[in-house]
C-alpha positions in Angstrom: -50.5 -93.5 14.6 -52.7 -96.0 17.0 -54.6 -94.4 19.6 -54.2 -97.0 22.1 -56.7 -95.1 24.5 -59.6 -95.5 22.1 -58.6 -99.1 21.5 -58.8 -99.7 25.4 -61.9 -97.6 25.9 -63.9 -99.7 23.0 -62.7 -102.9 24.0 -65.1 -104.9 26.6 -62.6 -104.1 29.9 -62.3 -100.3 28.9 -66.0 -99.5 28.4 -66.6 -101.2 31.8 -63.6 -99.0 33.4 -64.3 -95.6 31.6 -67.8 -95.6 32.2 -66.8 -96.6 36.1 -64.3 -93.1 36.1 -66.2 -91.5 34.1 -63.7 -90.6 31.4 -63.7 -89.9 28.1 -65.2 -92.1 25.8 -64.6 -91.6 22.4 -66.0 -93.8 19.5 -64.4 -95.0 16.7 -64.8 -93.0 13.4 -66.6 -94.2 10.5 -64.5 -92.9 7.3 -64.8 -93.3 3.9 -64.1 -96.5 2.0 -63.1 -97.5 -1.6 -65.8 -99.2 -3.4 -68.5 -97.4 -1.3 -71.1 -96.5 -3.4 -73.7 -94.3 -1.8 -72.7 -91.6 0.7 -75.1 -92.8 3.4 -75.2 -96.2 4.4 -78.2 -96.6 6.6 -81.7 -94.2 7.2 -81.8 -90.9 6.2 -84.3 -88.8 8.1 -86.0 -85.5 6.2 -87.6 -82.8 8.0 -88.8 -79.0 8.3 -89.4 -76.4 5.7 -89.4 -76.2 2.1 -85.2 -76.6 1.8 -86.4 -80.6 3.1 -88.5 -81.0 -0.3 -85.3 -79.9 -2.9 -83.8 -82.6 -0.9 -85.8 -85.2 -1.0 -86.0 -85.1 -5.0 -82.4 -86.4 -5.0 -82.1 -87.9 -1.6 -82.7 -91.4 -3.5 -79.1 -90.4 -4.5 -77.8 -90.5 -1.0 -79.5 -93.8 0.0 -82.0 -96.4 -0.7 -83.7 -96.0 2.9 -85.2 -92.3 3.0 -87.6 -91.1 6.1 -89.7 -87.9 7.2 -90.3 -86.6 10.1 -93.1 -83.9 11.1 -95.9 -82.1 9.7 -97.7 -82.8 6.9 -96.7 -83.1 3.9 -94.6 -86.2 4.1 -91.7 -86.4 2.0 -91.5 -89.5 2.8 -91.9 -92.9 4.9 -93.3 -91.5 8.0 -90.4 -92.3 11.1 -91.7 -92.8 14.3 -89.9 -92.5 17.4 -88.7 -95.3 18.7 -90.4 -97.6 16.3 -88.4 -96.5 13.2 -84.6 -97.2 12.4 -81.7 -96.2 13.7 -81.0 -92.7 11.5 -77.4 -92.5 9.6 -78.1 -89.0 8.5 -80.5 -86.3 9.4 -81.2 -83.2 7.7 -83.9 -80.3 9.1 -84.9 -77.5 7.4 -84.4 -74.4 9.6 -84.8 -71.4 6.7 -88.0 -70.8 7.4 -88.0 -70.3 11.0 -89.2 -66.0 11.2 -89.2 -65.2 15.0 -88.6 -66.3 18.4 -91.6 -68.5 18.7 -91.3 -71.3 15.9 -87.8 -71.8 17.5 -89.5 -74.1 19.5 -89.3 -76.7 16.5 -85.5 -77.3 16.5 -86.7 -79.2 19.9 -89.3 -80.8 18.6 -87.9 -82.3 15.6 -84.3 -83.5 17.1 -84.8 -84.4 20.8 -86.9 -87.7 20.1 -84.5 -88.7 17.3 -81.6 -88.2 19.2 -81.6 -91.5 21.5 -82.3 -93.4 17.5 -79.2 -92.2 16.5 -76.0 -94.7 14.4 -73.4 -94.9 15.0 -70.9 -92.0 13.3 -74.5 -90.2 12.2 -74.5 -87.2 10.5 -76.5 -84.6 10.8 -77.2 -81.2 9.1 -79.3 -77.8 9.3 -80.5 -75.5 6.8 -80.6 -71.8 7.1 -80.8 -68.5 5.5 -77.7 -66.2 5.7 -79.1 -63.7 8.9 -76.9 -60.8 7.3 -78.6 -61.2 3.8 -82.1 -60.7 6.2 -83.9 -57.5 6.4 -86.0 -58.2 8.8 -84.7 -58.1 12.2 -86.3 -60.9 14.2 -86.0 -63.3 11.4 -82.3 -62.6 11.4 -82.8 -63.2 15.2 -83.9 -66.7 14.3 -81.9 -67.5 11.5 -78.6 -66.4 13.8 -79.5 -68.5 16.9 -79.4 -71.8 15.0 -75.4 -71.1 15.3 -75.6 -71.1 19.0 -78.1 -74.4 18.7 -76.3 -76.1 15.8 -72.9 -75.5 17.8 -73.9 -76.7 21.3 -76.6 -79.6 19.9 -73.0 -80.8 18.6 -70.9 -80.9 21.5 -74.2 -83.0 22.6 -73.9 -85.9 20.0 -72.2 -89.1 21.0 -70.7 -92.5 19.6 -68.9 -90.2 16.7 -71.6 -88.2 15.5 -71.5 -84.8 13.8 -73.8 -81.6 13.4 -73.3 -78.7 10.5 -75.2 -75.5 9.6 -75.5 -74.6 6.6 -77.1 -71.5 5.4 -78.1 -71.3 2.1 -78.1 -68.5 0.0 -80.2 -67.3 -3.0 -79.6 -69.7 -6.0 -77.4 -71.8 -4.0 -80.2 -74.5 -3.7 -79.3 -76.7 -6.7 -75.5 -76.9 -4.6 -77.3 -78.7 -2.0 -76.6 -82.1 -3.1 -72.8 -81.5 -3.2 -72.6 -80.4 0.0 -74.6 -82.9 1.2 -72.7 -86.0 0.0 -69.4 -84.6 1.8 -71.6 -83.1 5.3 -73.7 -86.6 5.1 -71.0 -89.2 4.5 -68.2 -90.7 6.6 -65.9 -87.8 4.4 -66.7 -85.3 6.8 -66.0 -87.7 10.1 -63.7 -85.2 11.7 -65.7 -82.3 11.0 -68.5 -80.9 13.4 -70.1 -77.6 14.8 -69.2 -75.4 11.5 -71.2 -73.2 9.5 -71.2 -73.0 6.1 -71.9 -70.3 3.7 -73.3 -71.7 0.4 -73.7 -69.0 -2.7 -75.2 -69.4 -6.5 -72.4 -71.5 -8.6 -72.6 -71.7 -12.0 -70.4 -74.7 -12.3 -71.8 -78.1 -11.5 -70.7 -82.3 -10.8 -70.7 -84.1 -13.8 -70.0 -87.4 -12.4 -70.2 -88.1 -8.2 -67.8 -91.3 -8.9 -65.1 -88.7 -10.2 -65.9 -85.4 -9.4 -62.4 -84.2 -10.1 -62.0 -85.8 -13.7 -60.9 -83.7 -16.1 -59.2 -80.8 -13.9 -55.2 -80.8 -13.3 -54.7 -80.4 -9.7 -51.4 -78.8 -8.1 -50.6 -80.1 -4.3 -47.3 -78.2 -2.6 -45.8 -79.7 0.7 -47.4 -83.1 -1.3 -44.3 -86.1 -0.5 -45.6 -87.2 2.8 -48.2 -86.7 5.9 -51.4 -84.6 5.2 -49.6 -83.2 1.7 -49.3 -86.5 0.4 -52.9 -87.9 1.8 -54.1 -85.0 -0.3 -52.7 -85.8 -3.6 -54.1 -89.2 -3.2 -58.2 -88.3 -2.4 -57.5 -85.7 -5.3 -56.3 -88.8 -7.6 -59.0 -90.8 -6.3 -61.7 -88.5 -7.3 -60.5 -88.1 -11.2 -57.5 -85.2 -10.8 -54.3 -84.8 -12.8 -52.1 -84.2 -10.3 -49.2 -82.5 -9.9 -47.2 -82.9 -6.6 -44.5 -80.5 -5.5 -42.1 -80.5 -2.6 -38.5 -79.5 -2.0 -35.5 -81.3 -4.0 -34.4 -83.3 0.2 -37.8 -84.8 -0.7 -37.3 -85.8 -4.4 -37.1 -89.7 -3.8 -40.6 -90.0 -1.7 -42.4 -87.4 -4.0 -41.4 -89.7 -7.2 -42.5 -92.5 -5.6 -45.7 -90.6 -5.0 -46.4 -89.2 -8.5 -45.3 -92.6 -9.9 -48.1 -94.3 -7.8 -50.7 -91.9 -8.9 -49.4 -91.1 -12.2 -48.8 -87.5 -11.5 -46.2 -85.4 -12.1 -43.6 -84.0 -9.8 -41.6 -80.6 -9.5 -38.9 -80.0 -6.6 -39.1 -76.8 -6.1 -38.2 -74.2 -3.1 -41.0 -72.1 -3.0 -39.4 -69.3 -1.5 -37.1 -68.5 -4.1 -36.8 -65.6 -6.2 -37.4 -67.7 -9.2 -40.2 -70.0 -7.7 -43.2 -68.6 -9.6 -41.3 -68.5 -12.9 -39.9 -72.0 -12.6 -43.4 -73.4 -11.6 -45.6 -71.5 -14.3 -42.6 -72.9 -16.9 -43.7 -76.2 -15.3 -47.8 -75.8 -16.0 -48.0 -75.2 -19.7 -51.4 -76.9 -19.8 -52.6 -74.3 -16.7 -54.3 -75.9 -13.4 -57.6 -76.1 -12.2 -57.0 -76.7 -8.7 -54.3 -75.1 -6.5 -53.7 -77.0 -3.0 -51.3 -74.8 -1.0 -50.4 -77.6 2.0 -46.5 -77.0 2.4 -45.9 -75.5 5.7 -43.0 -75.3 8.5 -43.4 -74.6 12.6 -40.4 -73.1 14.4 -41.6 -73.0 17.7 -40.7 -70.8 20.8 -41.8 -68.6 22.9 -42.1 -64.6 21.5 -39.0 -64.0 24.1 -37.2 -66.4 22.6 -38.3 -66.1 18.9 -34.8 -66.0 17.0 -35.7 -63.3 13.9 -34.7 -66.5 11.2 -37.5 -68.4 12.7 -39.6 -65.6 12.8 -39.0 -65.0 9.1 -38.8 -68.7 7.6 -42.3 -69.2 8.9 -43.6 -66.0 7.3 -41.6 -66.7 4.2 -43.1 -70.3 3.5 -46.5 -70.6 5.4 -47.6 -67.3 4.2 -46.0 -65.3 1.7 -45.0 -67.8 -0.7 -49.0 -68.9 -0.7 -49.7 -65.2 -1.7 -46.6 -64.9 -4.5 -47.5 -67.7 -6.5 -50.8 -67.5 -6.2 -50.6 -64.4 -7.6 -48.7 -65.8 -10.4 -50.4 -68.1 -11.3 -53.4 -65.8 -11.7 -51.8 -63.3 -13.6 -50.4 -65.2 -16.0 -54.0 -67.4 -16.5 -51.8 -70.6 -15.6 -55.0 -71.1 -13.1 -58.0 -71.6 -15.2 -61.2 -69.9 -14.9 -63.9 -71.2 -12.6 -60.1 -73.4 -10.3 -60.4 -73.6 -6.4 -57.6 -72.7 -4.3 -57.6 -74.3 -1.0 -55.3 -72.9 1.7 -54.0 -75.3 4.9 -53.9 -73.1 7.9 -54.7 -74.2 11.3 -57.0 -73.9 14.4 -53.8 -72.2 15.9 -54.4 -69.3 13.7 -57.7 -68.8 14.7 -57.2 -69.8 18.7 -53.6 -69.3 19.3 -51.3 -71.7 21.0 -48.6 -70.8 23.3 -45.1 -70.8 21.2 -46.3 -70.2 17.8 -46.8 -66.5 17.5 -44.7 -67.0 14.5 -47.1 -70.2 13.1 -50.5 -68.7 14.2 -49.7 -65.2 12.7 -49.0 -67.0 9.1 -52.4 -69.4 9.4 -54.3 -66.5 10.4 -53.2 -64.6 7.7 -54.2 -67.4 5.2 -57.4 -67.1 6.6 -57.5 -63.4 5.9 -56.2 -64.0 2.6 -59.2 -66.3 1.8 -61.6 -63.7 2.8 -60.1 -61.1 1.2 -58.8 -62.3 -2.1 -62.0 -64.4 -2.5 -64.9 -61.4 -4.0 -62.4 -60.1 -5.6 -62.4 -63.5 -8.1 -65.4 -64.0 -8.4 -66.2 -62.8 -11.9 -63.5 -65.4 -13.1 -65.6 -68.1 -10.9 -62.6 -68.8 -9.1 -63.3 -70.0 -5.0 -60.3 -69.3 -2.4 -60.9 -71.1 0.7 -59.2 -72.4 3.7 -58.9 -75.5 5.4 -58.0 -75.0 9.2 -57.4 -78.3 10.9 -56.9 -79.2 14.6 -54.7 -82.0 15.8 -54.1 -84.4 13.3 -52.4 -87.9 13.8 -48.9 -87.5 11.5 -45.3 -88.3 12.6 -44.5 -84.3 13.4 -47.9 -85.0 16.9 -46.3 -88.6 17.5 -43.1 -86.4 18.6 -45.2 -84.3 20.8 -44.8 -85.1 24.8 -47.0 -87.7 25.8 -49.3 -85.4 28.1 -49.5 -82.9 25.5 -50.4 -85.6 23.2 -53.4 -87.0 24.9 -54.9 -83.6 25.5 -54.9 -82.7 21.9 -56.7 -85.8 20.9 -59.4 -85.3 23.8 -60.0 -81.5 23.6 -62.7 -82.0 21.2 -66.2 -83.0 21.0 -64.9 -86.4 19.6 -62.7 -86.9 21.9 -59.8 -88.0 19.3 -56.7 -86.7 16.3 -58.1 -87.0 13.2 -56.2 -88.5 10.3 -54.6 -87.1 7.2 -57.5 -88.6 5.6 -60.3 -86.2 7.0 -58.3 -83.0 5.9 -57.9 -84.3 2.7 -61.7 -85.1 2.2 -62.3 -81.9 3.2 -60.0 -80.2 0.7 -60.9 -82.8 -2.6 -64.7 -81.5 -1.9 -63.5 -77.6 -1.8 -62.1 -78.8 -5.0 -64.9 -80.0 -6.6 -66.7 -77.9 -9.6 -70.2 -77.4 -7.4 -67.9 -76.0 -4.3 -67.5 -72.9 -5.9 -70.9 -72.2 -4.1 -68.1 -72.1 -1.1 -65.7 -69.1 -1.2 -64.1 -67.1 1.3 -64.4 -69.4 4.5 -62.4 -71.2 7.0 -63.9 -74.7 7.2 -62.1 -76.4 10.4 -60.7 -79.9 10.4 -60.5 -80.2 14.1 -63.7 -82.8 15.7 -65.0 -79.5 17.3 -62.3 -78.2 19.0 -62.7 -76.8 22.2 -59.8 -74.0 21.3 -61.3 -71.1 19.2 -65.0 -70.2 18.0 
């Protein structure tokens, strides 16, 4: 759906008027692109600790135009203020901050780069894991890049974007994985997280088809986010397999015939749905996307008990009962990714959707949860929470209600189906196993929730 206020605030009237009012002004996102070959296009800028050097071995990887910034060593071309180019990506290397004091460098580094910034940059920290710290004021350190990473976010303009990630033990040969999804125009809708990366065993063959090889199921998949979904997974080398109800049959054919997938109608809350759907997996699946999801809104006063329960019954407990299945019987192979859609409602709330916010949060537990307890099979569980997102189920939403979603965010805008599905296809991917047990929000920084 068209956003005709970001089409009137970038045209040459609207920046004139909005910058007169002083409303919003929120750029246009630079997404991904077939036929794009390196995940940044423009200057990459390296800086800080000894995270920064594992980076720059395979930065070349990224993009042709790699810079430092700092301290000697260089890594590489020395960037200077105001003299270099204008940085795509930047990446700083916090793990080695120890105490209070060398804080000081998180100012130093970014605050003359950030006026030299691209348009849609990207931006990233490194960390070290403050819980997995035994000393307390290095913990101290590590922990207050969150409050830093967080707020230097809401700070960014003309679409750009700022992650933490801390890195654990082993985890430092995951780096470039991460760093082609947190760097690129894949994560455009995804700002202010942290994220947890562990030692993964499992690693990218090929970064033009991550995904090849691996069967990938998708539920919910004939139309909107589901169906987006099924089509990043195709795109990046999955076998997929779409499933939806049998009222959807004729667009989730039409689907599967376009990607050569297969297709299964299927109610998921049936007695029989694990059965039917193992029956329908005799290869097994690598990659289990659980998107299918329904809202019955109203307030708790006037919450009817059969929308109470349909909720319950298809945004969480069928996730958990074939899930399940599907482990037991070793229909989901060894080292597969389950990625779980719940929302920024179950971790903020929103008025009218006890029933809807109760089921995502309980994905989210479920992720956490579930997650150590696969490890040893080198199976990740994840969830994918994402804010307001442009499909036909917002374009029904009240006009007013509308236009606040899309601007309470630090982008100022919905995202698409697109961005949650990026999101998911790189949970999927072999290397994101170094990912498990998270929430990973779709949402432009939302202003609801943490």
């Amino acid at each position: 759906m068209s956003d005709r206020y970001i089409d009137f605030a970038n045209s040459s009237l609207g920046q004139r008027l909005v910058a007169a009012l002083g409303l919003p002004s929120p750029a246009r996102l630079e997404r991904w692109e077939a036929g794009r070959l390196r995940p940044v296009d423009g200057a990459l800028l390296l800086g800080g600790g000894p995270l920064a050097r594992n980076v720059s071995a395979f930065a070349h990887k990224l993009t042709e135009h790699i810079y430092s910034y700092g301290p000697e060593p260089l890594l590489a071309q020395a960037w200077i203020p105001g003299h270099g180019p204008t940085l795509k990506a930047v990446l700083f290397d916090a793990s080695d901050l120890q105490h209070t004091g060398q804080l000081k460098q998180l100012r130093e580094f970014f605050q003359p780069l950030l006026r030299n910034l691209d348009h849609s940059a990207h931006l990233v920290i490194l960390g070290r894991d403050p819980q997995t710290l035994s000393d307390p004021f290095a913990a101290s350190a590590q922990r207050a890049l969150e409050g830093f990473s967080r707020s230097l976010a809401k700070e960014l303009r003309n679409g750009g974007t700022l992650q933490l990630l801390y890195v654990g033990a082993g985890a430092e040969d995951q780096l470039e994985g991460a760093l082609r999804f947190f760097l690129s125009p894949k994560s455009a809708y995804v700002s202010g997280q942290v994220v947890r990366l562990k030692a993964c065993a499992t690693q990218v063959q090929d970064w033009t088809r991550p995904l090849a090889g691996r069967q990938a199921l998708v539920t919910g998949a004939a139309r909107g986010i589901g169906a987006s979904i099924a089509e990043t997974l195709a795109r990046d080398g999955a076998e997929v397999v779409l499933l939806d109800v049998p009222a959807a049959k004729a667009d989730l054919d039409a689907l599967a015939g376009r990607l050569g997938g297969q297709a299964i109608t299927l109610d998921i809350c049936a007695e029989d749905a694990a059965t039917r759907l193992i029956e329908q997996l005799p290869g097994g699946i690598d990659i289990v996307v659980h998107n299918a999801g329904i809202t019955r809104d109203k307030t708790l006063a006037n919450m009817t008990p059969e929308f109470w329960d349909a909720v319950l019954a298809v945004n969480l407990n069928a996730p958990q009962v074939l899930t399940k299945a599907l482990l037991d019987s070793g229909t989901l192979h060894d080292n597969g990714r389950v990625i779980l859609l719940a929302s920024i409602s179950g971790i903020a709330g929103n008025r009218g959707q006890t029933n809807y916010a109760a089921s995502k949060a309980g994905l989210i537990g479920l992720a956490q949860a579930w997650a150590p307890l696969l490890e040893d099979r080198g199976i990740s569980l994840n969830a994918v929470a994402p804010g307001f997102i442009e499909t036909q189920m917002t374009a029904h939403i009240p006009f007013a209600l509308r236009e606040a979603g899309r601007r309470m965010s630090s982008l100022g805008q919905g995202g698409l189906p697109q961005d949650v599905a990026e999101a998911v296809a790189w949970l999927a991917q072999p290397g994101s196993g170094a990912v498990s047990g998270q929430a990973l929000r779709v949402c432009g920084q939302s202003v609801l929730g943490a």
